[in-house]
C-alpha positions in Angstrom: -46.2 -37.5 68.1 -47.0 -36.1 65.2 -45.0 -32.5 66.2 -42.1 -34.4 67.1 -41.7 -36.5 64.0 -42.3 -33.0 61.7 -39.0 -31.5 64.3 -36.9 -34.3 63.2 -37.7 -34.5 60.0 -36.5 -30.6 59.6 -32.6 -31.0 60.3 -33.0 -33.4 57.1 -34.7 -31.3 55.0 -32.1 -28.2 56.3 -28.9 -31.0 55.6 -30.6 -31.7 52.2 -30.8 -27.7 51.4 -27.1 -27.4 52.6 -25.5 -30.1 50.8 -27.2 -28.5 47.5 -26.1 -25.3 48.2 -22.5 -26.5 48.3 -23.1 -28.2 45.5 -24.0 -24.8 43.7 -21.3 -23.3 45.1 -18.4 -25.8 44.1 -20.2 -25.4 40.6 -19.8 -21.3 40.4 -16.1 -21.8 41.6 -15.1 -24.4 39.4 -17.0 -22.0 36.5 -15.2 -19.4 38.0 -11.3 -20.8 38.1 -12.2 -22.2 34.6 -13.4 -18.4 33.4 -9.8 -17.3 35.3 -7.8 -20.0 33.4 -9.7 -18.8 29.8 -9.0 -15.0 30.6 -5.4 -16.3 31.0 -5.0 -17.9 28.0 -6.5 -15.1 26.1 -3.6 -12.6 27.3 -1.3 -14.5 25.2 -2.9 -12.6 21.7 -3.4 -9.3 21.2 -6.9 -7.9 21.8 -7.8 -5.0 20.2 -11.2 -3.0 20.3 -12.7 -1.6 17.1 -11.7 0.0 13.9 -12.3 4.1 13.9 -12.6 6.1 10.3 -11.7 9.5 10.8 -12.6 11.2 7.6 -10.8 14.6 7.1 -12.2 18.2 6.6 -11.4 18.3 3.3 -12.9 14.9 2.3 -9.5 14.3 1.1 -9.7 10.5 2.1 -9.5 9.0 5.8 -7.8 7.8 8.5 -8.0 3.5 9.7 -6.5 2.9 13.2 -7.8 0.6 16.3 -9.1 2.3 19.3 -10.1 0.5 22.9 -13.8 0.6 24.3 -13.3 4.0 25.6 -12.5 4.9 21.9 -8.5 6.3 22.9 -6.1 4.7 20.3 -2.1 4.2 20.6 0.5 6.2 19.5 0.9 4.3 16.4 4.7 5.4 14.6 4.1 4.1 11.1 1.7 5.8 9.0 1.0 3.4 5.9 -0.6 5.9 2.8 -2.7 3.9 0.2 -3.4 5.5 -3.6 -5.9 4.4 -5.5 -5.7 3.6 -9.2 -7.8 5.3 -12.4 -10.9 6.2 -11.6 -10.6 5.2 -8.1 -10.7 6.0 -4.4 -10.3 5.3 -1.1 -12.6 2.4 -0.6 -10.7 0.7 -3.1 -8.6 -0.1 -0.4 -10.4 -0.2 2.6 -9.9 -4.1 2.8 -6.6 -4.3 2.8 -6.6 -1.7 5.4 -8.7 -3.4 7.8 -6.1 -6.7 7.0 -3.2 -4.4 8.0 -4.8 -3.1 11.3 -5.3 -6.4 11.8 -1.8 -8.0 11.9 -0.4 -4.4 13.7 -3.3 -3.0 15.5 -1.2 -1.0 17.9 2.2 -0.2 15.5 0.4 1.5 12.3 -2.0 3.8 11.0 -3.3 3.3 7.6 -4.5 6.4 5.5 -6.4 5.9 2.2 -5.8 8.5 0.0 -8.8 10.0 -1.8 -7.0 13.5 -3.1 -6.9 11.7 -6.4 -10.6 10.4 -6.7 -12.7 9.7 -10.0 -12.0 11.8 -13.0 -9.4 13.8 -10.8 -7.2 10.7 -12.2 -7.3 12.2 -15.2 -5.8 15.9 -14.3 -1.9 13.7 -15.0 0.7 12.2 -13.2 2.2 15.3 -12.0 -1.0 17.6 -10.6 -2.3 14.3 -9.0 1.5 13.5 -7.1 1.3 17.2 -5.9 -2.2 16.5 -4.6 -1.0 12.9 -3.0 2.1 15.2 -1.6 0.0 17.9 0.5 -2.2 15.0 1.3 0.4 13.3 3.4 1.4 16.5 4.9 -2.0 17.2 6.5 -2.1 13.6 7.6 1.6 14.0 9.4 -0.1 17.0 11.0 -2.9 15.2 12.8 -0.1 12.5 13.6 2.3 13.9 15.1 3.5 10.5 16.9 4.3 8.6 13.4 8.3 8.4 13.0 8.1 5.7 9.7 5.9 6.0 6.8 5.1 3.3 3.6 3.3 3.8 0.2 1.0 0.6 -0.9 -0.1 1.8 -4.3 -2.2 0.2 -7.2 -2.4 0.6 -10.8 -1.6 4.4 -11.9 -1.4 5.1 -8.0 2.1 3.5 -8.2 3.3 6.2 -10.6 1.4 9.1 -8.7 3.1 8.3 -5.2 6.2 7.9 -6.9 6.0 11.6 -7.5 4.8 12.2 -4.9 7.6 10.9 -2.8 9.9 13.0 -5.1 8.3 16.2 -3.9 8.3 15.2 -0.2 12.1 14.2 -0.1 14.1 15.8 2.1 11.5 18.5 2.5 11.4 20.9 5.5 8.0 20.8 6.5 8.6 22.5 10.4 7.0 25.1 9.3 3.9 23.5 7.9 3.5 21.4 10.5 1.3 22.8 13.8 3.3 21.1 15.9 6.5 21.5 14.5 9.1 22.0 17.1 7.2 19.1 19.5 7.4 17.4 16.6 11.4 17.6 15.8 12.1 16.8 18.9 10.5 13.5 19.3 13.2 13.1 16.1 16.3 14.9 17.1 17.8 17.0 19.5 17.0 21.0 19.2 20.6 21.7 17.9 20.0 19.3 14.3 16.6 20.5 13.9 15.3 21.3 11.6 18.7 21.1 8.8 19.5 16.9 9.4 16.0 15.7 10.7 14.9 15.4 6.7 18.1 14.1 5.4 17.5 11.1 2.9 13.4 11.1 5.0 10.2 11.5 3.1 8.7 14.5 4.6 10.6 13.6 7.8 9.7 10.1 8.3 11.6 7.2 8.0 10.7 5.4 4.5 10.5 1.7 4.9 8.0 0.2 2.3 7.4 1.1 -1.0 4.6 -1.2 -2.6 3.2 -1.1 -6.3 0.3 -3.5 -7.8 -0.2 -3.7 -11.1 1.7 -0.2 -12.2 2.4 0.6 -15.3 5.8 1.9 -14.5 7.3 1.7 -18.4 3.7 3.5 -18.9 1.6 1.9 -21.4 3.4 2.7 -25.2 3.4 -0.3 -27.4 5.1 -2.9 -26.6 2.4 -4.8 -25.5 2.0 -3.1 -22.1 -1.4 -3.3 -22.8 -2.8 -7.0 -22.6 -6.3 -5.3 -24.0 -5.0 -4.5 -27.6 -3.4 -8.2 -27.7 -0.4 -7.0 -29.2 -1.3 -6.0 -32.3 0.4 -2.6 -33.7 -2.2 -0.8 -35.2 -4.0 -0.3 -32.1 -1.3 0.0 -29.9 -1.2 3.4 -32.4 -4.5 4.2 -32.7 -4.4 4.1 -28.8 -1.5 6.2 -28.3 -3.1 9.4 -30.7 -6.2 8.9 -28.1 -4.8 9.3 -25.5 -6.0 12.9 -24.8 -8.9 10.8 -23.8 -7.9 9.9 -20.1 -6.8 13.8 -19.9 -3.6 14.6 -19.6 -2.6 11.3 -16.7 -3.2 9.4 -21.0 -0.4 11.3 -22.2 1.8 10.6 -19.5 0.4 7.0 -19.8 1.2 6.7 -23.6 4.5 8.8 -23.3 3.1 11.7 -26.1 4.0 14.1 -23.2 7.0 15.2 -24.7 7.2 18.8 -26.2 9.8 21.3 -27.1 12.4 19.0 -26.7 11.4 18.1 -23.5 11.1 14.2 -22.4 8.1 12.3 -21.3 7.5 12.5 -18.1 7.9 8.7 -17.3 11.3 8.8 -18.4 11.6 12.2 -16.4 11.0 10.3 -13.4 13.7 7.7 -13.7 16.5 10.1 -12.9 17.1 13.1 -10.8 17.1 16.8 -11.7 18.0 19.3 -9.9 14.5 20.5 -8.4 12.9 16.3 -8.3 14.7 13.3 -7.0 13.1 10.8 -8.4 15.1 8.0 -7.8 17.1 9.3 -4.6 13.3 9.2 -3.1 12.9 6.0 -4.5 16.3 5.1 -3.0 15.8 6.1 0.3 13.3 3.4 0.8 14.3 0.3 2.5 12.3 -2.0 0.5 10.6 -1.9 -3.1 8.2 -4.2 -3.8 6.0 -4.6 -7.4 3.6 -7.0 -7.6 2.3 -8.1 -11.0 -0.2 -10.2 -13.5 1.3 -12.4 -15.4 -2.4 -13.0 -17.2 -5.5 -11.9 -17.2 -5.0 -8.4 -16.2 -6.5 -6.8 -19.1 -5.4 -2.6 -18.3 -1.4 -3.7 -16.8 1.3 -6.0 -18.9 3.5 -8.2 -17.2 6.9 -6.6 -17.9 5.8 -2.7 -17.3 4.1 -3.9 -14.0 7.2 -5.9 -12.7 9.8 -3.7 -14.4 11.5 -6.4 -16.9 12.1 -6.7 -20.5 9.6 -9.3 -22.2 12.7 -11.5 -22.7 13.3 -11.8 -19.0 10.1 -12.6 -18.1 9.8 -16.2 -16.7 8.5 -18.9 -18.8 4.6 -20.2 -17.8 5.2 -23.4 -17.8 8.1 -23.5 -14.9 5.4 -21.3 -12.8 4.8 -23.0 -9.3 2.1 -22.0 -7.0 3.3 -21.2 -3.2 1.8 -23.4 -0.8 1.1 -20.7 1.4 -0.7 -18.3 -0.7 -2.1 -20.2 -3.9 -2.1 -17.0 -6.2 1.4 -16.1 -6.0 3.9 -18.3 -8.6 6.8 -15.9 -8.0 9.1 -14.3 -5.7 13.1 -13.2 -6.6 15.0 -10.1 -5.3 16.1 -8.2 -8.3 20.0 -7.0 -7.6 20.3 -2.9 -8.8 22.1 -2.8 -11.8 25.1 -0.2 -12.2 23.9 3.0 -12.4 22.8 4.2 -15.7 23.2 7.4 -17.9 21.6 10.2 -17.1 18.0 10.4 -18.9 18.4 11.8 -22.6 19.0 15.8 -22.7 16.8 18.0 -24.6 19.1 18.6 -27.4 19.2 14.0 -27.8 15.8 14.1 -27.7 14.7 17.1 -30.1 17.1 15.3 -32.8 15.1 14.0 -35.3 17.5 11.1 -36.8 17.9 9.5 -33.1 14.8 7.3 -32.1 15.4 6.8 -28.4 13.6 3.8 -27.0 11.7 4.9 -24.1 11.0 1.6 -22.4 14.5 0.9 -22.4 15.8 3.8 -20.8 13.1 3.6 -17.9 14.4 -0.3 -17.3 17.7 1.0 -17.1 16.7 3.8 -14.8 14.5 1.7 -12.4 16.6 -0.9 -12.3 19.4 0.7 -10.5 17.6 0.5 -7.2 16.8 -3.5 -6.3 13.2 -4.3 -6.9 11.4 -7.5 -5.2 9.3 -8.8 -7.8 6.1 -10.8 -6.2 4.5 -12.3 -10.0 0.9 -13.3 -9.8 -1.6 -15.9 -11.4 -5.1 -15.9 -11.2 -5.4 -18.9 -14.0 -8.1 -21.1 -12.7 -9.7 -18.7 -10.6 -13.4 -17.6 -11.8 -11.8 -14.0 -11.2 -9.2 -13.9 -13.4 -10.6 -11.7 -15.6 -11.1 -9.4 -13.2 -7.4 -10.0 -12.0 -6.4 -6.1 -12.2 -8.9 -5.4 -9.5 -8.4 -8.6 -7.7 -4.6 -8.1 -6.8 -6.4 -6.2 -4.7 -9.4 -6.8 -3.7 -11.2 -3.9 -4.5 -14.4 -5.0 -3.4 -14.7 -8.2 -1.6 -17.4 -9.9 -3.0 -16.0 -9.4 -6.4 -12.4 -9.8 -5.7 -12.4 -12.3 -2.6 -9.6 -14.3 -4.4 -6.9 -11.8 -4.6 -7.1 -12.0 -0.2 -4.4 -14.3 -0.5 -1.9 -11.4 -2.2 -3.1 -9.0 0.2 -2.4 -11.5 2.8 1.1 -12.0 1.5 1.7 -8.5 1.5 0.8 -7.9 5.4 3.2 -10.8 5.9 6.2 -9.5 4.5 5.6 -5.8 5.3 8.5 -4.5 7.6 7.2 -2.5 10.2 
């Protein structure tokens, strides 16, 4: 009896086994369509694997772009180049960068120049543009798939990649480039190359964004450009006959660059010669951009950052913060102006009697391309002295409040 009562206990015990293991089973399929669904959902957003820094031979800066697992990136076609300020470098901007990559992971490749590095800041506007200029040519040439290129540019790095984009304009580069023919005809056909691929290009790419924070574009000469001497004369003087200091990037700076009749550089560069198009490269850009301080920013004024005379600058008190991104108070599209006279000739400016006012003559020459003015406040933040650095969030946990800026600059980039 006692066999027979263990034989039919066993189908139980086997139904009992059964009816768990469906159990299990409806569990892992019901896990699995749910996994299915979330996979799904997920192919809605772009997924991108990790960030790659390719420094270059030269240690002339590096490369930011987004590669998959198996470490092979896209053929991004927009190459974004970012100059450091005075007494930078590249990790200055290697925030932002990351923000960028972010927002187009597959689209761009961001570049942070470090040919103008540290005291090499000081060498002046000119050597360091040249530097920036064969910079971005050895970039293009491990690049060949970029078609579009952009400048984001703080501080003095604002004046040195305007320069530098001078120097590239229109320039025929085919034969600098490894790859050149492959690389003109991913542009144009055979027949045009290489005589109309560069036409109104910088260095044969399509310039879309041109971006300045906190430049000094009217340079720093009286005027209260700098916020640091509070406006007081004397020093503004005292400043300007040191300013062999900061090499010779301080005489450009302070506009004492001017010898045998010869203008200042800044005011140079707010016309055209006949060997430097300084403002047809300028031109050529879809979009110009200057960010500013309007306080706190003890190295950058106001007006020489956003290109305006101190009368046009808008009063405090009307100043309302965007809803969006609480640092910025101001955006307007400045309309160019007609164009102005040529900058002053040798023989106006060696004549003693005439007093030609410099900051005057660089609004008028600036102005004649349309500028979008982007004004910033850091009043209330605990960083706003450091608001020169913050715009851009040179270091992160310094500068964490300027992300906001940087944020609104990634948003209204044109790609």
């Amino acid at each position: 009896m006692a066999s027979v009562e263990s034989e039919e206990r066993v189908p139980e015990v086997q139904n009992s086994v059964d009816e768990n293991t469906n159990n299990t089973v409806e569990k892992l399929n019901n896990k699995t369509e749910n996994t299915k669904k979330k996979k799904k959902s997920k192919k809605f957003f772009p997924r991108f694997g990790c960030f790659r820094i390719d420094y270059d031979d030269t240690g002339d800066g590096f490369d930011i772009q987004v590669v998959d697992a198996s470490g092979h990136s896209s053929n991004p076609t927009h190459l974004i180049i970012m100059v450091n300020g005075l007494i930078g470098s590249a990790d200055n901007w290697k925030y932002a960068a990351k923000q960028f990559l972010k927002r187009y992971p597959y689209d761009a490749i961001v570049h942070c120049s470090e040919s103008n590095s540290s005291k090499l800041t000081f060498d002046g506007v000119d050597v360091t543009g040249d530097r920036l200029a064969e910079e971005v040519i050895s970039v293009i040439k491990r690049h060949p798939s970029v078609q579009k290129i952009s400048f984001i540019a703080h501080s003095l790095g604002g004046l040195i990649a305007r320069y530098a984009i001078a120097k590239l304009y229109e320039r025929d580069i085919s034969k600098e480039l490894s790859q050149g023919n492959e690389h003109c005809e991913n542009h144009i056909s055979k027949q045009d190359c290489p005589e109309r691929i560069y036409e109104g290009k910088i260095a044969g790419l399509e310039p879309i964004n041109f971006i300045t924070s906190a430049t000094p574009h009217l340079g720093c000469r009286g005027h209260r450009q700098v916020p640091l001497f509070g406006g007081f004369r004397s020093l503004e003087k005292t400043a300007s006959r040191f300013s062999w200091f900061l090499g010779k990037t301080g005489k450009h700076l302070f506009l004492t660059d001017g010898k045998n009749g010869k203008p200042p550089l800044l005011l140079q560069m707010v016309s055209d010669s006949e060997d430097m198009k300084f403002m047809s490269a300028l031109r050529s850009f879809k979009r110009r951009i200057a960010y500013a301080n309007i306080r706190f920013d003890q190295m950058v004024g106001w007006s020489t950052s956003s290109i305006r005379h101190r009368n046009e600058l808008p009063k405090r008190r009307h100043l309302k913060r965007h809803e969006k991104y609480p640092h910025i108070v101001i955006e307007e599209t400045a309309k160019p102006t007609s164009v102005s006279e040529e900058v002053p000739s040798k023989s106006k400016v060696s004549c003693g009697s005439c007093k030609i006012d410099f900051e005057e003559e660089m609004i008028r020459g600036l102005t004649t391309v349309s500028w979008e003015r982007v004004d910033v406040s850091f009043s209330g933040s605990r960083q706003k002295y450091l608001a020169h650095n913050a715009i851009q969030v040179q270091t992160y946990s310094i500068n964490s409040d300027g992300a906001d800026v940087v944020q609104h600059m990634i948003d209204d980039f044109q790609l």
